[in-house]
C-alpha positions as CSV (number, residue, x, y, z in Angstrom):
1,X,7.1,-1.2,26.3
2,X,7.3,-4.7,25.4
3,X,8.1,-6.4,22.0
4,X,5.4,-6.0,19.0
5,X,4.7,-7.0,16.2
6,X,4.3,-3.7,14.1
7,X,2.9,-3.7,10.7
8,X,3.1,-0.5,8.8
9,X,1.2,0.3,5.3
10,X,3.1,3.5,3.3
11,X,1.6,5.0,0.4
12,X,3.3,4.9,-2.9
13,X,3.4,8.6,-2.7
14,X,5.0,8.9,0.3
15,X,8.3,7.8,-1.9
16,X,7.1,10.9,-4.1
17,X,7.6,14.3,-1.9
18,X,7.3,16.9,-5.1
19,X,5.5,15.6,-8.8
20,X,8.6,17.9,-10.4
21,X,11.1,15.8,-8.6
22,X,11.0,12.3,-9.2
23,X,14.2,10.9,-9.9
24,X,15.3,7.8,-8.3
25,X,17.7,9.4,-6.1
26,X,14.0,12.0,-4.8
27,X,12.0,8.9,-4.3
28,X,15.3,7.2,-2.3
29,X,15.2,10.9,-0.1
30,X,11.4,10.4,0.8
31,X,12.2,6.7,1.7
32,X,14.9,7.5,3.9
33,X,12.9,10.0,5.5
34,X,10.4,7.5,6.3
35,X,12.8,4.8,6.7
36,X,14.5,7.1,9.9
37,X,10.7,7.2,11.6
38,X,10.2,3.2,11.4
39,X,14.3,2.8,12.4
40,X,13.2,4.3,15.6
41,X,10.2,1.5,16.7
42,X,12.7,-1.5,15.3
43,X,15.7,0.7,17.9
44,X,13.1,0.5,20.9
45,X,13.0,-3.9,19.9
46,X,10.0,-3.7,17.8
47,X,9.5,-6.3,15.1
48,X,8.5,-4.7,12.0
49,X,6.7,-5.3,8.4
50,X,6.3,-2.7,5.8
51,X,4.0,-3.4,3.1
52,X,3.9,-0.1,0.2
53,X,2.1,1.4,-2.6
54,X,3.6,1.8,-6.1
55,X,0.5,4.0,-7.6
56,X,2.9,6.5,-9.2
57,X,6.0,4.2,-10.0
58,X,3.5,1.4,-11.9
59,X,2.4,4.4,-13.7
60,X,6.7,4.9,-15.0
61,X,6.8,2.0,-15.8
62,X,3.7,1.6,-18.0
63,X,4.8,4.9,-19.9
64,X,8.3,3.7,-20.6
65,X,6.6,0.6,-21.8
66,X,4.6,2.5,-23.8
67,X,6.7,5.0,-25.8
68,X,9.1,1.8,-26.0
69,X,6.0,-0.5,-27.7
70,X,7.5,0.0,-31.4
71,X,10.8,-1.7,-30.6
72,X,10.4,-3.8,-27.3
73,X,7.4,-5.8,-26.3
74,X,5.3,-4.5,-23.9
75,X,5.0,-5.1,-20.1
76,X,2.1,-6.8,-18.4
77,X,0.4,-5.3,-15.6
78,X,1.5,-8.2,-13.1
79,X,4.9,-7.8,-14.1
80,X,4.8,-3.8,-13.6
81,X,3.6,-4.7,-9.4
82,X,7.0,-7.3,-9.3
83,X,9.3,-4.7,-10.9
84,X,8.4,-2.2,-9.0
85,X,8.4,-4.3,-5.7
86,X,11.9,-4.9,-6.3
87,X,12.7,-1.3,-7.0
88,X,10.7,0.3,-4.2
89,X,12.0,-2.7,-1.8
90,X,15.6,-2.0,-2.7
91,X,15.0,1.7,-1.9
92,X,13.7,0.7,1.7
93,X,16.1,-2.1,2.5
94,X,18.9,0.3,2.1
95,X,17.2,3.1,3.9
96,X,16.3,1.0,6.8
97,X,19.9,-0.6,7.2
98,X,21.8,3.1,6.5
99,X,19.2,4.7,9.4
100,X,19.6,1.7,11.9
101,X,23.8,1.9,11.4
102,X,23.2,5.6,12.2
103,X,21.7,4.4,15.4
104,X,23.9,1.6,16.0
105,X,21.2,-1.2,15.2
106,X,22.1,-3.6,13.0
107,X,19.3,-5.9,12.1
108,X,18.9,-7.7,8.8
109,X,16.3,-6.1,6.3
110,X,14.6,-8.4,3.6
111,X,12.4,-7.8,0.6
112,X,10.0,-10.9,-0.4
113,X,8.3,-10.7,-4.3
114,X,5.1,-11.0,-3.1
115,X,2.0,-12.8,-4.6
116,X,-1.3,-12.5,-3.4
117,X,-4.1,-14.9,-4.5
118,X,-7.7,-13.4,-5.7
119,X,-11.0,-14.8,-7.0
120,X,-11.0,-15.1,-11.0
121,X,-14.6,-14.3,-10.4
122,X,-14.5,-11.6,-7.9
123,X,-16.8,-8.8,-9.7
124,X,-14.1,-6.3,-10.2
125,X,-13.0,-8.2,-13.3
126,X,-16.3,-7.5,-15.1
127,X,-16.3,-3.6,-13.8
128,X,-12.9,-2.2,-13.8
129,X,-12.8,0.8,-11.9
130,X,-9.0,1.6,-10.9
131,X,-7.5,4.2,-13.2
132,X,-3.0,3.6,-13.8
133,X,-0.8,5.0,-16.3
134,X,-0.8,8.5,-18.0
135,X,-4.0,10.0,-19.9
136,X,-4.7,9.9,-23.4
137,X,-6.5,11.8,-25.7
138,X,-10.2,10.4,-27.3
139,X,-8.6,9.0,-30.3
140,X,-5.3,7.6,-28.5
141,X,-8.4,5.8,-26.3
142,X,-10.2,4.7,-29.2
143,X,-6.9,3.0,-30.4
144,X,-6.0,1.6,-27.4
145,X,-9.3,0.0,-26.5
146,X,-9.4,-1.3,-30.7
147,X,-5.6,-2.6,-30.6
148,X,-5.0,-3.6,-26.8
149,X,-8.4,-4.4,-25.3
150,X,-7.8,-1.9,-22.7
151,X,-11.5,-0.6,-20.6
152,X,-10.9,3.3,-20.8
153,X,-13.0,6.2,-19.0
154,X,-12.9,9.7,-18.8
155,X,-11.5,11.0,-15.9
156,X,-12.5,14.0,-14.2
157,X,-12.2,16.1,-17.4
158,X,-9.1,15.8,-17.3
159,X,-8.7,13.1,-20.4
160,X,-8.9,9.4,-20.6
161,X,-7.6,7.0,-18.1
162,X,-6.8,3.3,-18.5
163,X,-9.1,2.0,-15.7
164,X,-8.4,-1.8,-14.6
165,X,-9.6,-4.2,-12.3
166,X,-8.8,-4.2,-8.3
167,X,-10.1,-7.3,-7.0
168,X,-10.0,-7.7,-2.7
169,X,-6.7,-10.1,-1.3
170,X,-8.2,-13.7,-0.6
171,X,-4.7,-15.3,0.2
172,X,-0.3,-13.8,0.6
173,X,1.4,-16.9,-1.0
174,X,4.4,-16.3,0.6
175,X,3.1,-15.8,4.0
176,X,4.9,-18.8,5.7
177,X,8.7,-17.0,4.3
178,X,7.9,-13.7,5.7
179,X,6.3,-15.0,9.3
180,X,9.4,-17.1,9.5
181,X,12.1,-14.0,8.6
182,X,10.1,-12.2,11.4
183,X,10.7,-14.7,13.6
184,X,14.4,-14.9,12.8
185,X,14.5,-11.4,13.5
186,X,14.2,-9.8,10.1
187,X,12.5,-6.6,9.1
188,X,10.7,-7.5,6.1
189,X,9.1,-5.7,3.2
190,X,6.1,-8.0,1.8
191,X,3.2,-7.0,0.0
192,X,4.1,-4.4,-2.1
193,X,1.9,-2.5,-4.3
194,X,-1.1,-4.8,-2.9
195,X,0.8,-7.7,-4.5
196,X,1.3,-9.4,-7.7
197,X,-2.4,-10.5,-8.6
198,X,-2.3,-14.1,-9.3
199,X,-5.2,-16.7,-9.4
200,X,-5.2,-20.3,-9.2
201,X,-6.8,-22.9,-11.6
202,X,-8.3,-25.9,-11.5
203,X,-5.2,-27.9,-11.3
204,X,-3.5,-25.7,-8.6
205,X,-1.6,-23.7,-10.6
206,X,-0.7,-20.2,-10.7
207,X,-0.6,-17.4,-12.8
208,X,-0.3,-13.7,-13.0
209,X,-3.8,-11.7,-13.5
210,X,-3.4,-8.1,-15.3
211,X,-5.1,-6.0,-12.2
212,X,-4.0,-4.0,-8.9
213,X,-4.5,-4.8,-5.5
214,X,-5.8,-1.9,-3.0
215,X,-2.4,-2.2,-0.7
216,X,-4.3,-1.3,2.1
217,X,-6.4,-3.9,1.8
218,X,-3.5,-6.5,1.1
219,X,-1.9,-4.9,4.3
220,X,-5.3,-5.6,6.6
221,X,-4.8,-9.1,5.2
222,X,-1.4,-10.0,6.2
223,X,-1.7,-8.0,9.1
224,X,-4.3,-9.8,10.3
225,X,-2.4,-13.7,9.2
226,X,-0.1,-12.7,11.4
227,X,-2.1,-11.1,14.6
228,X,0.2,-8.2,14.7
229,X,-0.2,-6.4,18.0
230,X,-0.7,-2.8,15.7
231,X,-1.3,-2.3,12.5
232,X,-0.5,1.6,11.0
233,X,-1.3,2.7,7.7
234,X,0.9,5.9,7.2
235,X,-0.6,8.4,4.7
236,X,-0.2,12.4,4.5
237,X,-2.2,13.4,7.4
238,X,-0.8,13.1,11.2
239,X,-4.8,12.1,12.1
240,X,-8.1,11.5,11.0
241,X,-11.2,14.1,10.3
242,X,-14.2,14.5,10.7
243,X,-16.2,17.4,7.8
244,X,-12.3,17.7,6.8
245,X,-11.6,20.7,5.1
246,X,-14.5,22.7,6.6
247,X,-15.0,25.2,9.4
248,X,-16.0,22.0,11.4
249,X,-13.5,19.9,11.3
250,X,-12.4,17.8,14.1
251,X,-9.3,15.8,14.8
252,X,-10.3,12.0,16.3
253,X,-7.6,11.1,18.9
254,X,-8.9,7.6,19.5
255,X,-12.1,6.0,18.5
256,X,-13.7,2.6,18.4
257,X,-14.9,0.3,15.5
258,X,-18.6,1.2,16.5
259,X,-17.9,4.8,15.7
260,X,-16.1,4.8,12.6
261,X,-18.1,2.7,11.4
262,X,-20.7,5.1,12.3
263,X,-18.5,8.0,10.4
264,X,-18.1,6.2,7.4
265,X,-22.2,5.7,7.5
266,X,-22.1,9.6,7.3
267,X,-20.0,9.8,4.5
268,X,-17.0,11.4,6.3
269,X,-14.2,9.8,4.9
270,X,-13.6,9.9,1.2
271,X,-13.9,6.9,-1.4
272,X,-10.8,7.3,-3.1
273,X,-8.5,8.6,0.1
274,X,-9.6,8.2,3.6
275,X,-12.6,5.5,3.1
276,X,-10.4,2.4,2.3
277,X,-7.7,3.3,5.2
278,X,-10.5,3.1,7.8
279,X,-12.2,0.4,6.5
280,X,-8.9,-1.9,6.2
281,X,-8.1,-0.6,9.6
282,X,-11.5,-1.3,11.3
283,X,-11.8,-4.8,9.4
284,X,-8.6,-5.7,11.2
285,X,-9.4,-4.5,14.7
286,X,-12.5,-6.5,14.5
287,X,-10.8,-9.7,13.8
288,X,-7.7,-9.5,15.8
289,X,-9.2,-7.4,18.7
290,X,-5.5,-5.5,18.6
291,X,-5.0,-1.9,17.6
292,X,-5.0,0.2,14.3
293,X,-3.5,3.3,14.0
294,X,-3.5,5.8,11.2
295,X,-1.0,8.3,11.6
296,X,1.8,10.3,8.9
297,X,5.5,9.0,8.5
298,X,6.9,11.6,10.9
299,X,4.4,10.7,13.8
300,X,4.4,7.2,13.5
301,X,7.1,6.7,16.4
302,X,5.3,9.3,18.2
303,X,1.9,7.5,17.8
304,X,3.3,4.8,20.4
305,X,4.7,7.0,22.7
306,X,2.7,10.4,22.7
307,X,-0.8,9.8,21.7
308,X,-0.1,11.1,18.2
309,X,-2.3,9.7,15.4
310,X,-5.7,8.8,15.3
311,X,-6.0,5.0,17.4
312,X,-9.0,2.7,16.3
313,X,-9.7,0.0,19.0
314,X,-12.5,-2.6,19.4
315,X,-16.0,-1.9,20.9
C-alpha cells in the first residue's frame, strides 16, 4: 500500500482506561496502548497526525485551580486547553518514539501548541451549552455565577455543571508549521483539545477566548487543510450502529455520505457521542472526496488492512 497521509482523532478518554485510576503514569499506560496501534501505520511508511481530546484532564486542571483560588490566581479556560496540550502531547510523543524503537523505526515525533481561530460572533457565545469541570451544589452555583460570571445548568440530576461556549473551528494558525513537519517527515500532534480558542480583532490581533472547541470538529478542519488521504476518529467502539443497544442493532461495514446522512435524519447516532464523529467525518469526505473511518484504538491498523471499522466514502 502506498504512502498516506493519515490523520487520526483520539478521544480524551481514551488516555483514561478506569475513572479510579488516573494518575499520570494510567493516562501514560492508555497512551502507549494507543501509541503501539498508530506505531504500526507510521512502520508500514504512513505519514501520520494525531489531533486529541482533553475533556477529563481540562476538568484536573480547573479543580486544582479551584481548590487553589485562595492562594494562587486562577486559570483561564484558554490557558487550561495549552496546558493540557503540552501534557497530553508529551505523553504521546514519548509513547510514539518508545513504540517505534520497539519496532526499529525511528522517526521524529513533534507536538505543536495549537491555536485555532473562531468567530467572536459565532452564536455559541450567547448560548453556552458545553458542560467542564466538577459539579457543584445549588448554592456553590449561585456563588459562582455572583462572583465569577460563570453560565451554570443542572445536569442530569446529577448537580450543577459549569457549561461554556464551543464555537465550530474557522481557521488552525499554525497550519503552515505542522504541513511542513509532515513533509519533513515528522509525526505530529496538532490540535489538541480542539485547540486553544482565539479570535482576531480588528487590528489583526489575537487573543485567547474562554471556550472549548469540539476536537472532532477541529480534526475535520485540519484534516481537510491538508487533503489527507484518511481521516479516523478513534473512539470506544471498533464500528458504527445502527438502533445501538437494542435487539436490532446492526454493525455498518462501509457506507456512503448519502446514507449516513440519511441515519443521522433518523436519529441514530447520539448528540453528545456518535452524532458529532459522523458528522465531522461525512463533512470531510464531502469536501476532499477521500475516506473517513471510524474505528477503536486497537483496530485502527486493522481498519486498513482487514476491513475493520466502519469506512464512510463519497456518493
Amino acid at each position: 500500500m502506498e504512502s498516506k497521509l493519515i490523520v487520526i482523532a483520539i478521544g480524551g478518554n481514551s488516555l483514561i482506561e478506569d475513572p479510579k485510576h488516573v494518575t499520570v503514569e494510567s493516562q501514560y499506560e492508555a497512551a502507549r496502548k494507543t501509541a503501539s496501534h498508530i506505531a504500526r501505520l507510521i512502520q508500514a511508511g504512513h505519514r501520520v497526525l494525531i489531533a486529541h481530546g482533553n475533556g477529563p484532564q481540562v476538568g484536573y486542571v480547573l479543580l486544582r485551580s479551584d481548590i487553589a483560588k485562595d492562594v494562587l490566581h486562577q486559570v483561564p479556560l484558554d490557558s487550561c486547553v495549552a496546558d493540557t496540550q503540552g501534557a497530553i502531547g508529551y505523553q504521546l510523543q514519548m509513547a510514539l518514539h518508545n513504540e517505534l524503537a520497539k519496532l526499529g523505526v525511528t522517526r521524529p515525533v513533534a507536538t505543536v501548541v495549537t491555536q485555532v481561530e473562531v468567530d467572536n460572533n459565532d452564536l455559541s457565545f450567547k448560548n453556552p451549552t458545553k458542560p467542564i469541570g466538577s459539579f457543584l451544589t445549588r448554592e456553590e452555583a449561585e456563588e459562582r455565577k455572583t462572583k465569577d460570571g460563570w453560565n451554570v445548568v443542572e445536569d442530569a440530576g446529577r448537580g450543577y455543571r459549569r457549561v461554556v461556549p464551543s464555537p465550530k473551528p474557522k481557521r488552525i494558525v499554525e497550519l503552515d508549521s505542522i504541513r511542513s513537519l509532515l513533509e519533513n517527515g515528522s509525526i505530529v500532534i496538532a490540535a489538541g483539545g480542539g485547540g486553544i480558542p482565539v479570535i482576531k480583532d480588528e487590528a489583526g490581533l489575537l487573543r485567547g477566548k474562554e471556550a472549548v472547541i469540539d476536537k472532532d470538529l477541529a480534526a475535520a478542519l485540519l484534516a481537510k487543510e491538508l487533503n489527507a488521504d484518511l481521516f479516523v476518529i478513534s473512539t470506544a467502539v471498533e464500528k458504527v450502529f445502527l438502533n445501538w443497544g437494542k435487539p436490532t442493532q446492526k454493525s455498518l461495514d462501509v457506507i456512503t455520505t448519502t446514507e449516513a446522512k440519511q441515519y443521522i435524519e433518523e436519529g441514530h447516532f447520539a448528540p453528545g457521542s456518535m452524532l458529532p464523529k459522523v458528522e465531522a467525518i461525512v463533512d470531510f469526505v464531502e469536501v476532499t472526496k477521500n475516506t473517513g473511518l471510524i474505528t477503536d484504538p486497537a483496530h485502527i491498523h486493522g481498519a486498513l488492512y482487514r476491513d475493520k471499522g466502519t469506512k464512510i466514502v463519497n456518493g
